[in-house]
C-alpha positions in Angstrom: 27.4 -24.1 8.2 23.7 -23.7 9.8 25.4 -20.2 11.0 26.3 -18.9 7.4 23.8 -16.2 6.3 25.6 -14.2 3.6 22.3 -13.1 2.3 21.6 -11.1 5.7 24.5 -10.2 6.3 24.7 -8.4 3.0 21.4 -7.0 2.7 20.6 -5.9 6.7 23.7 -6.0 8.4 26.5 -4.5 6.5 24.9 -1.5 5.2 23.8 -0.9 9.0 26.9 -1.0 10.1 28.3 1.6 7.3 25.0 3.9 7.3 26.0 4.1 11.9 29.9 4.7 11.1 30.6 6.3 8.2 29.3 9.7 6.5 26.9 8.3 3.7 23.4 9.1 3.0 21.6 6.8 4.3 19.2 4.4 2.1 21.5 5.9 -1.2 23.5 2.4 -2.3 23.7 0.6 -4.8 25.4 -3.1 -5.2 28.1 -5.2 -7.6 30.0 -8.1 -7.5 31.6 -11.0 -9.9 30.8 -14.4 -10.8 29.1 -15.5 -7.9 28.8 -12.4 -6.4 27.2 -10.7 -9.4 24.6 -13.4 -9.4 24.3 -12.6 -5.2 24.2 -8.6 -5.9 21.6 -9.7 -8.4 19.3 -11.8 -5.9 19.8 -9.1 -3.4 18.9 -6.3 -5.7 15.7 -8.5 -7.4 14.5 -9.6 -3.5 14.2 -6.2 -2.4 12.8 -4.0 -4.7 13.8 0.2 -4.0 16.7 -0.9 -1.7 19.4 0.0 -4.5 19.3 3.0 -6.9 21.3 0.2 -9.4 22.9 -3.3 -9.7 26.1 -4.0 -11.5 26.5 -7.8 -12.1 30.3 -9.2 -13.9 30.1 -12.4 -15.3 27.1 -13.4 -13.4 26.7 -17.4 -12.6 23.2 -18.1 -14.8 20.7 -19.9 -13.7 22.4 -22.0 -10.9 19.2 -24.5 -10.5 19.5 -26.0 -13.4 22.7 -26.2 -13.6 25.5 -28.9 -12.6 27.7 -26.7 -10.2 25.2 -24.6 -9.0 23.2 -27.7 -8.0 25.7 -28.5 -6.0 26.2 -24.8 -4.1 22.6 -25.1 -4.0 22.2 -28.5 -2.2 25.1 -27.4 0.1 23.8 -23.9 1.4 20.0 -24.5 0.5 19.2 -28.0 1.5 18.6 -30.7 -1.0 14.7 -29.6 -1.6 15.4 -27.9 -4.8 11.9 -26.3 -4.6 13.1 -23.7 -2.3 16.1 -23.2 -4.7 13.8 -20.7 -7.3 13.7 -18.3 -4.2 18.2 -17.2 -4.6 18.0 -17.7 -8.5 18.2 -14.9 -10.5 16.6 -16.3 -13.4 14.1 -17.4 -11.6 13.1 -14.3 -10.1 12.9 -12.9 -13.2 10.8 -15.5 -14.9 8.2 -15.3 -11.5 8.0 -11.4 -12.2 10.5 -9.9 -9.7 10.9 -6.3 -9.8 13.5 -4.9 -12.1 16.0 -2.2 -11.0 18.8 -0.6 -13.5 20.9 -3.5 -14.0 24.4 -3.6 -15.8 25.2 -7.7 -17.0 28.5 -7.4 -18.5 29.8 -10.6 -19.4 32.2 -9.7 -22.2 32.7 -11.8 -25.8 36.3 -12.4 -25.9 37.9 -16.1 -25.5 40.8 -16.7 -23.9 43.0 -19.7 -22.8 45.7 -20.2 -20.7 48.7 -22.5 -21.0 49.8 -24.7 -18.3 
């Protein structure tokens, strides 16, 4: 959807909205999240370097533009011009130099299966 702008609306928006209506110290946050929202917390955290005192990532998608399924989020909420893609991948950023805050990857060693 040409409307969707999770990006924004996590980085400007939401902590706005907290910092106006609730008693937190303003500019003091830090950000998580999980599988795709790891790798988001981590694009946040690497595209704005100082906005978070740390970033927690859990199971983090890797490296999304080279891969099959993140090719295909990609195409559908970037556009097919997978030159802009480097911009909202993690790896990326790193590879390009991006500014490196305290970061937590936890992505665990155990197998598991389940039964169907």
């Amino acid at each position: 959807d040409r409307h969707y702008h999770m990006y924004d609306y996590v980085v400007e928006e939401l902590p706005a909205l907290i910092e106006a209506n609730f008693p937190v110290q303003a500019g003091n946050k830090s950000i998580s999240g999980h599988s795709m929202g790891g790798h988001g917390a981590l694009i946040c955290a690497l595209k704005n370097p100082g906005a978070y005192r740390s970033v927690s990532a859990f199971s983090p998608i890797c490296n999304p533009a080279e891969c099959g399924w993140g090719k295909g989020c990609f195409g559908a909420y970037l556009g097919d011009n997978e030159s802009d893609w480097s911009a909202y991948d993690a790896t990326q950023l790193i590879r390009s130099g991006a500014s490196m805050p305290d970061i937590l990857i936890d992505q665990g060693t155990r197998r598991t299966s389940s039964r169907m």
